[in-house]
Each structure stands twice: as C-alpha cells, then as structure tokens.
C-alpha positions in Angstrom: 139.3 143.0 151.8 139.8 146.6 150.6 142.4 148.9 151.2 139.6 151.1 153.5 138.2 148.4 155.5 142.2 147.0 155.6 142.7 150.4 157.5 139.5 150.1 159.5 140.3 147.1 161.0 144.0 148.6 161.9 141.9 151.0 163.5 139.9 148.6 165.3 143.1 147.0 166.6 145.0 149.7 167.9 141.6 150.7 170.0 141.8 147.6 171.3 145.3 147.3 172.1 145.3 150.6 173.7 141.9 150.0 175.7 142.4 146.4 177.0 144.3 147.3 180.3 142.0 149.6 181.4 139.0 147.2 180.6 140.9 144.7 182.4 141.5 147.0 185.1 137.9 147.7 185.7 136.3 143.9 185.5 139.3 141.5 185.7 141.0 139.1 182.7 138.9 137.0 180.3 139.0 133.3 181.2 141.4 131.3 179.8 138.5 130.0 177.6 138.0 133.0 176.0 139.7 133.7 172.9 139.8 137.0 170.5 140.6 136.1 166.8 140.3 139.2 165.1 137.8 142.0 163.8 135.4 142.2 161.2 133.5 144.9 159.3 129.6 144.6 158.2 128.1 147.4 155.9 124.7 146.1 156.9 124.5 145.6 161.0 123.2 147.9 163.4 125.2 147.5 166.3 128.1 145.6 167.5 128.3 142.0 168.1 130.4 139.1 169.3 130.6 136.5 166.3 131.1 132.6 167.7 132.2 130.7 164.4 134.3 127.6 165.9 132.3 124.9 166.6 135.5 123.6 168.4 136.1 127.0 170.0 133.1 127.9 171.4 134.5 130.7 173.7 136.9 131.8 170.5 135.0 135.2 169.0 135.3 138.2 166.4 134.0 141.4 167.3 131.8 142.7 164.2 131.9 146.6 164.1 129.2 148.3 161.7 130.7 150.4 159.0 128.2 152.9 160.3 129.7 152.9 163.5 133.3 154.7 161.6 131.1 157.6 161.1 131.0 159.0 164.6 134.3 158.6 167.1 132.1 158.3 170.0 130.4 155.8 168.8 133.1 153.7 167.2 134.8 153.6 170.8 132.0 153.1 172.7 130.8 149.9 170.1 134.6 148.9 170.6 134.4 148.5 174.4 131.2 147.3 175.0 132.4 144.2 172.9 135.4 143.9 174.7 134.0 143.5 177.9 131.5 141.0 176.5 134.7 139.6 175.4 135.8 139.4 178.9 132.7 137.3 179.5 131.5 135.7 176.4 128.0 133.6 175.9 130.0 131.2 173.8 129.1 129.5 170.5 125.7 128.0 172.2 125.1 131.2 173.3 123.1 132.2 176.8 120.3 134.6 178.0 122.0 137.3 179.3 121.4 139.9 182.9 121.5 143.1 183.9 124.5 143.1 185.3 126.1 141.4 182.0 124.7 144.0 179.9 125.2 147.0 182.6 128.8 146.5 182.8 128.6 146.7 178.6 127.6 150.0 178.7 129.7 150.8 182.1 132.7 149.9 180.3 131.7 152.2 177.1 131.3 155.1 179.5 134.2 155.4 181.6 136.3 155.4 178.1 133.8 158.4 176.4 134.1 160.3 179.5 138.1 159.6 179.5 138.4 160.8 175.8 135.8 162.9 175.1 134.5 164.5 178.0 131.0 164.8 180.3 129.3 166.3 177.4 130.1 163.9 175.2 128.9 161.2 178.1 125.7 163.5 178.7 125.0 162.6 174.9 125.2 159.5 175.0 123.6 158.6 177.6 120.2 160.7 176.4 120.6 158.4 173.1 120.9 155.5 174.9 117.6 156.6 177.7 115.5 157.6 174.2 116.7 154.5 171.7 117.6 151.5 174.3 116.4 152.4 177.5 116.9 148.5 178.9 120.3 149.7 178.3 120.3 152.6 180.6 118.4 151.4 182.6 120.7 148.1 183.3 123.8 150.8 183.2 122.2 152.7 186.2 122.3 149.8 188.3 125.9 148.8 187.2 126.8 152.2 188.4 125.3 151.9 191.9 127.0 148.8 192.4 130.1 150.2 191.4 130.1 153.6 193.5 129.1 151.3 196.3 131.9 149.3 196.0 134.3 149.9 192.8 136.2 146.0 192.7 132.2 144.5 193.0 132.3 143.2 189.5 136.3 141.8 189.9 134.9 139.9 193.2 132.0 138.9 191.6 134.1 137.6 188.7 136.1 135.8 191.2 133.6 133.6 192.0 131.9 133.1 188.6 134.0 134.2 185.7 130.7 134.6 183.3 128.8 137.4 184.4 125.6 136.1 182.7 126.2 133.1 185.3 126.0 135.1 188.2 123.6 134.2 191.0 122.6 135.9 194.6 124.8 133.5 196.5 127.7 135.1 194.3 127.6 138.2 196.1 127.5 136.8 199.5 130.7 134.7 198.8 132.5 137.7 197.3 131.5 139.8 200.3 129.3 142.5 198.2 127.1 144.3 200.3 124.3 145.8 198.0 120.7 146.7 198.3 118.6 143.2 197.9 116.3 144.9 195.8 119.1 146.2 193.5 120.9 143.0 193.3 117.7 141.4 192.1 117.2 143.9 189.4 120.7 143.3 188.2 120.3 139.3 188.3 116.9 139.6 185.8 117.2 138.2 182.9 118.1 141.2 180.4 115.2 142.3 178.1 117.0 144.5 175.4 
C-alpha cells in the first residue's frame, strides 16, 4: 500500500470512529453477525460499496471508498456513512434485493452528518445531485424522512423486530407500533430499483 492511500485509509478510520455513535444513535447497533474488517481504496469505482470476501463470514465486510470520492469532503463523508449504515444492516456474502427503506435510511444517514458538518447549503447541494444523477435515491430518501418526522425511533423499532432492514415486511410495523401512511409504507417496502 502507499504512503497516500496508508493516510487515506487513516482518514477513513477516524471518520468512522468519530461517526459510529451517532449512526448508531439514529438506527440502532449492527447485529452481532455483522462484522467491519477494515477499509479499502479503489482508483476505478464509482461509488461506495460493501465488499463480502469471507465465505465463512458472510456478514463480515470492507467498505471500498473511491479514490475519487477524496476529492470532495462532502462527498467522502457522505460515501463514508451511507456504508456504515449498510454496515448496520448488511446483505451478506449471498447478497439480497434490497427496499426503500434499506436504501432511504442510506442516504438519511449521509444527510443528517452533511447538514451537521457542513451546513443546509451544503445539504441543498447534495440533494439537487442526488434528484438530477440518482433520483431512486431521493426519491427512497423522501420517504425515509417522512417516516422519521412522523416518528424519529421508527427505524430503531422496526430494527427491533427485524434487524435487516432489507427483511422488513408490513407486519413489522404493526408489531413495532409505527403508525405511518399505508400508502407510504408500501412505497418504502418496494423492492429498490437504483
């Protein structure tokens, strides 16, 4: 490894160590079965993604940060939370289609820490990047947000019941007492399209 991406992944580390107890704060632990090993660095990927290499492990993951992503601070922190609150809830080495909800609380999580560090204008940004470039992203974002301003624990209570997001099914939020639109709880149960 080089002496830069040595310092990257420093980088990477301290992010995480300083962010974890507010992501944990906002959607709950990881399960026990989920286990973070370590960054890595790719000089060819787009975007962020959870890396499953253990066939014994399946819940054990990397995070794999684009170099590209070192370029912009926004960006780096927001690529940096989004994986660790898939981290919190992760597909696993056989991987698993994913929801609305999964990927809304991605993008929730990534918010909350731009607007904490950078500002509104900053979250104004990216959120106009994210309705022009990904807009199944926003879109599944808006709907995390309404379930959150309706009721701010909803994803802790829903994490309760089913620790894997992805796995989440109606009954779920009748047995964690959510009271939510049926129409919006549909939307966020779809399987995600991104």
């Amino acid at each position: 490894m080089t002496e830069s991406k040595s310092v990257q992944i420093e980088q990477l580390e301290k992010l995480r160590t300083a962010w974890l107890p507010a992501v944990e704060f906002l959607f709950g632990k990881a399960p026990s079965q989920a286990e973070f090993v370590g960054f890595e660095i790719d000089d060819n990927s787009a975007k962020p993604v959870l890396l499953f290499e253990n066939d014994n492990a399946p819940y054990q993951y990397k995070i794999q940060i684009p170099a590209r992503s070192f370029t912009n601070d926004v960006m780096l922190l927001a690529d940096v939370i989004q994986e660790m609150v898939r981290g919190l809830n992760p597909v696993g080495k056989a991987g698993a289609e994913t929801n609305a909800l999964y990927e809304g609380a991605t993008v929730y999580g990534s918010i909350m820490a731009i607007k904490q560090v950078f500002g509104d204008e900053a979250v104004d940004s990216y959120l106009n990047a994210l309705k022009k470039q990904a807009f199944a992203y926003y879109d599944a974002f808006s709907y995390v947000s309404v379930l959150l301003s309706d009721d701010p624990q909803a994803v802790k209570k829903l994490r309760a019941i089913q620790p894997f997001l992805y796995l989440v099914e109606k009954v779920d939020f009748e047995s964690a007492d959510i009271e939510i639109d049926r129409k919006i709880k549909d939307i966020l149960l779809l399987a995600f399209r991104g």
